[in-house]
N, C-alpha and C positions, 0 to 999 in steps of 0.2 A: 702315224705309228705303224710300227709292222707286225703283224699278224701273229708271226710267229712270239711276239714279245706280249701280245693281249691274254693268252694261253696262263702266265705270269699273276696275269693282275684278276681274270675272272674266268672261271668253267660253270656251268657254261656257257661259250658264249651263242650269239644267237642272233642267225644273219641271213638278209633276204638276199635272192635274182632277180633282176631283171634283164629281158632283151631290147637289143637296140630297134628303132623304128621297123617296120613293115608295112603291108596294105592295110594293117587295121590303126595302129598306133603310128601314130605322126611323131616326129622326134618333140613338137611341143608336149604331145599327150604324153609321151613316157616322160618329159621332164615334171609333169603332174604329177603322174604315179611316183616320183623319184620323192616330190614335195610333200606327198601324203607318208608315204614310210619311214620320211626321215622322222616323223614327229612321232613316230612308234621308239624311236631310238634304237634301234640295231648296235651290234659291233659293230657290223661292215656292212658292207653291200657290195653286191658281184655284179658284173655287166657283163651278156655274152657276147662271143665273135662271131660274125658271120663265117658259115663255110666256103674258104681259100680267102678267109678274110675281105670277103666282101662288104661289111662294115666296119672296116678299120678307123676309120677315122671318125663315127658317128660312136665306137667304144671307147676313144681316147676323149675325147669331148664329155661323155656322157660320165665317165668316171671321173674327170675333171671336175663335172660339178657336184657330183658326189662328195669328194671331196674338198672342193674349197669354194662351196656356197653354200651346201648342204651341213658340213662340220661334221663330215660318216665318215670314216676311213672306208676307203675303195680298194676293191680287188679285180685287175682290168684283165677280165680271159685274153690267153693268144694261142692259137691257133698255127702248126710251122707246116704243116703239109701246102706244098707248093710256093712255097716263100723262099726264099734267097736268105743270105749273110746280110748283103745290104741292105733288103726290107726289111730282117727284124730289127738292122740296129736302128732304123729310122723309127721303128714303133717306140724302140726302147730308150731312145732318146726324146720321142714324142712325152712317153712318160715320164721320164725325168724331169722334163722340161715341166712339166704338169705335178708336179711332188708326188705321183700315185711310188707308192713303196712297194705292193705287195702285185703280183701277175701270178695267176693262174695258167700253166705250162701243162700243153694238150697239143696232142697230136693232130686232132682234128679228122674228118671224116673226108674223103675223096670226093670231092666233085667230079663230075664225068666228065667238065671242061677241063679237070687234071688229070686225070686217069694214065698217063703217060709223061706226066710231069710232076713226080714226088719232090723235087727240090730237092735244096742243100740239106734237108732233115727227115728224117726218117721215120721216126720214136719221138716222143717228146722227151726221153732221157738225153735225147741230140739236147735237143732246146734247152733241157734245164740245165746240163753243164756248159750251151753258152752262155746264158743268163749269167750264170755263177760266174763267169769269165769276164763280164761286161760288167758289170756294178753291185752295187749291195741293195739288191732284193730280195723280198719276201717269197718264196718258192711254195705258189700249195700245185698237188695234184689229184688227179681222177683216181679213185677205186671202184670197182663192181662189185657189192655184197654176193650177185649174182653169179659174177663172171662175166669175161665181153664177148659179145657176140662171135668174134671174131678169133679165139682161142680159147683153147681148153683149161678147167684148172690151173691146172698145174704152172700151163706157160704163162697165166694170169699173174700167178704168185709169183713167178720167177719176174715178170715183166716188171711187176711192182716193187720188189726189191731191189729191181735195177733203178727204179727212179727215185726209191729212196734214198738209196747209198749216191745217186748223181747229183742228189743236192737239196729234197724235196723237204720243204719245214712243217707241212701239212697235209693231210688230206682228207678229199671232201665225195661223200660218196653219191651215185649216182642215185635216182628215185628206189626204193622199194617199199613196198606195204606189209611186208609180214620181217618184226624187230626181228626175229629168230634165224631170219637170213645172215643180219646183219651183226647177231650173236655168232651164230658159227667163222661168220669171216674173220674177226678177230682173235677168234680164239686161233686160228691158224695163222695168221699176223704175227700173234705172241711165242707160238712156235719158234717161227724165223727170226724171235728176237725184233721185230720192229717196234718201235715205240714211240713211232709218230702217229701226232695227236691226229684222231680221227671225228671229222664231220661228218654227221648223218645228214642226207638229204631226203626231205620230208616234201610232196608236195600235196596240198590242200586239193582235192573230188571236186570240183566244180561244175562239169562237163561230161557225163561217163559217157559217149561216143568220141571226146576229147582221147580220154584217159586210154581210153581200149586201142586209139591207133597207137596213142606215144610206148604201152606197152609192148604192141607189135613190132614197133621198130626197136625199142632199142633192148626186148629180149627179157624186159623185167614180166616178172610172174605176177600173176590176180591170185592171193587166194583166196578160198570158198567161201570167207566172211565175209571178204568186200563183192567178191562176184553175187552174191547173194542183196548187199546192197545196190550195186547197179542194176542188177533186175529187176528189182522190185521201184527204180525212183528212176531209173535212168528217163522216161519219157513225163517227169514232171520237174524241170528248171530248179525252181526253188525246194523241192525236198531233196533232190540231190545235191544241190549245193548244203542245206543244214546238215546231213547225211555225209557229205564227204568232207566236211572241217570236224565233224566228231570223229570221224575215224583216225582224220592226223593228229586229231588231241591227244586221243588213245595211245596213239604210237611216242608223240613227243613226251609227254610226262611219262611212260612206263621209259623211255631212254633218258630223261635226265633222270629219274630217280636211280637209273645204274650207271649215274659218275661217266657220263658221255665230256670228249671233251666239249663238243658243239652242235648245234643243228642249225644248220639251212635249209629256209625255206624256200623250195622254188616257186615261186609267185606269180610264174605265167602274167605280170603286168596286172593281176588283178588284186588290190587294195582291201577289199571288204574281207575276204577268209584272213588277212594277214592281220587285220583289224579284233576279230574277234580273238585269235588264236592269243595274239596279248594281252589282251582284256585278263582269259582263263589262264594264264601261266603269271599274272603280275605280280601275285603274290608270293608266285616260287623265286622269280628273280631277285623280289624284294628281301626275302630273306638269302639270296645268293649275295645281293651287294653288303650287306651286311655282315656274312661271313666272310666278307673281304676287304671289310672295314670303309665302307663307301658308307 
């Protein structure tokens, strides 16, 4: 099924990441983790791409079983910075070939083995108007409640608009910790008249020397509530772990209780916060599937 068609049948919906293999996770072990979240029952599940798609073919695989061993509808990130025509239509025929519907269309970050070779795409509004030209896909993309690093406001908005009007059915926004970010950005969304469904991206505190670099890079803000919880637990494992799935509980029911259409959770591979976080929301689902005649 396609993503944009689930929107349809349930809000909200409620869906994990994972990444493909590394030095820590073997491609057996992520297909462990794939096997424990499936039995949480998601909508979907995301797989991500390596940078200049260096694991292309461990996310077309990996979302493959997602989808047809697992029984999850899959969403296969692609990545077009430094890719060609011909490589993406080989992904995208990879995927075909594989039933996955729905791809995640991102520009992708620079590698400094590319740095001098952007390829045939530029934007991922390149990418999603070939997509759109290639087959009948599911189209989500990237927002920054934040903004991206890499542009101010404004050319944030303007950037966003271009990929909605190029094809975009959804999207899914990057990590932040304070909803009120993620309240002001839509209210500027609705401005512009957009009206594509938005997913919040929620990631479960596990790790605060974790959390403090992925902030540093990618520009999301700590504020003083949760800075105040990393200080206080970050040099004890286990209370920062209890400590940081209470905080994303916090976030995720005060966002489904304001008619979100989605949350995703970025899962970093790890099973036990994604475990509890369903446990405490089962009962709001429950009465979700019910309001939608499930």
């Amino acid at each position: 099924m396609k993503i944009k068609e689930l929107f349809k049948q349930k809000q909200p919906t409620i869906s994990f990441e994972v990444f493909p293999p590394n030095k820590i996770y073997t491609l057996e072990k992520v297909y462990e983790v794939i096997d424990e979240l499936s039995l949480l029952k998601p909508d979907f599940m995301s797989v991500t791409y390596g940078a200049g798609g260096s694991t292309r073919r461990n996310t077309v695989d990996i979302a493959s079983k997602i989808k047809n061993i697992n029984n999850i509808e899959a969403l296969a990130h692609l990545t077009c910075i430094g890719a060609t025509k011909k490589e993406i239509d080989e992904i995208l025929k990879d995927l075909n070939k594989n039933n996955i519907e729905n791809i995640m269309a991102l520009r992708g970050d620079i590698p400094q083995e590319c740095e001098n070779k952007i390829g045939e795409f530029s934007h991922a509004n390149d990418l999603i108007k070939y997509i759109k030209e290639y087959g009948d896909f599911s189209i989500g993309g990237a927002f920054y409640p934040e903004g991206h690093q890499e542009t101010n406001d404004l050319l944030d908005l303007f950037n966003l608009k271009t990929k909605v009007d190029s094809g975009t059915d959804f999207l899914i926004s990057q990590i932040f910790f304070e909803n009120e970010k993620f309240y002001e950005f839509k209210e500027k969304l609705g401005k512009l008249n957009i009206k594509t469904p938005l997913i919040a991206g929620v990631m479960p505190i596990t790790n605060g020397k974790q959390i403090r670099r992925i902030t540093s890079m990618c520009g999301c803000s700590i504020p003083e509530k949760l800075k105040r919880i990393l200080d206080r637990y970050e040099d004890n494992p286990i209370a920062m772990r209890e400590a940081g799935i209470a905080y994303a509980m916090e976030q995720i029911i005060e966002l489904i209780s304001d008619d979100i259409a989605g949350i995703h959770i970025y899962t970093m591979n790890r099973v036990e916060a994604s475990k509890k976080i369903m446990e405490n929301i089962g009962n709001i689902l429950r009465k979700r599937d019910e309001n939608y005649g499930y």
